[in-house]
N, C-alpha and C positions, 0 to 999 in steps of 0.2 A: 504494500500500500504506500501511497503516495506522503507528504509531508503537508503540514496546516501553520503555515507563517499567519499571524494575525498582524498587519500593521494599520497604526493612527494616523490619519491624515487626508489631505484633499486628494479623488483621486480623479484622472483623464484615461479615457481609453484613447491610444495614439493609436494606433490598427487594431483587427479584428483579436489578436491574441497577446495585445501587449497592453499597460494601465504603467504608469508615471505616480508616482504616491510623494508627493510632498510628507514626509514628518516632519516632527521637531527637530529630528536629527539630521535630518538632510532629504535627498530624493533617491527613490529607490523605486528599478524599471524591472515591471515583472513582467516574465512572457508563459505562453502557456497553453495547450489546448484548449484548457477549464479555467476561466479565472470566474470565482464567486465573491460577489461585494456584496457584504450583509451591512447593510445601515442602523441594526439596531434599532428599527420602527416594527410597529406592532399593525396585522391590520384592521381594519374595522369595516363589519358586514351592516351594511343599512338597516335600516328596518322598514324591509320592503317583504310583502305578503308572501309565503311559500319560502324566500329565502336560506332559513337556516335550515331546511326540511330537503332543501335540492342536493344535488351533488356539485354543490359553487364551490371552487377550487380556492383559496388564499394564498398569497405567497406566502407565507408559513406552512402551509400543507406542501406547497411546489417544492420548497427545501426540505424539506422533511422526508419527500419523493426524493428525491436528487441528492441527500446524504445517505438515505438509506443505500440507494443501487452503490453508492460509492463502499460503502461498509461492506458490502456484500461482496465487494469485487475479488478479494483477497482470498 
């Protein structure tokens, strides 16, 4: 299995596999098949009729898809 770097800062996708990360400490260029930016926001389902009852996706659930297959892959 693969490695989980967490870094702090602003970040830019310059091409489709590469992100630019301003931190504190300087700039750091990650390339990658996969790159995951988790912003630490939460998300919120309206309250609109039927809604929590459908199969509406959150992105909470999408990464939770998308760490599992990762978990799994080893």
């Amino acid at each position: 299995m693969g490695t989980v770097t967490v870094l702090t800062g602003k970040a830019v996708f310059t091409d489709p596999q590469t992100v630019r990360v301003d931190t504190a400490e300087g700039t750091v260029v990650v390339t990658g098949e996969n790159i995951l930016i988790n912003t630490g926001s939460q998300p919120v389902l309206p309250d609109i009729p039927g809604l929590r009852t459908s199969s509406a996706a959150s992105s909470t659930d999408a990464f939770n898809d998308v760490l599992g297959a990762i978990v799994r892959q080893d």
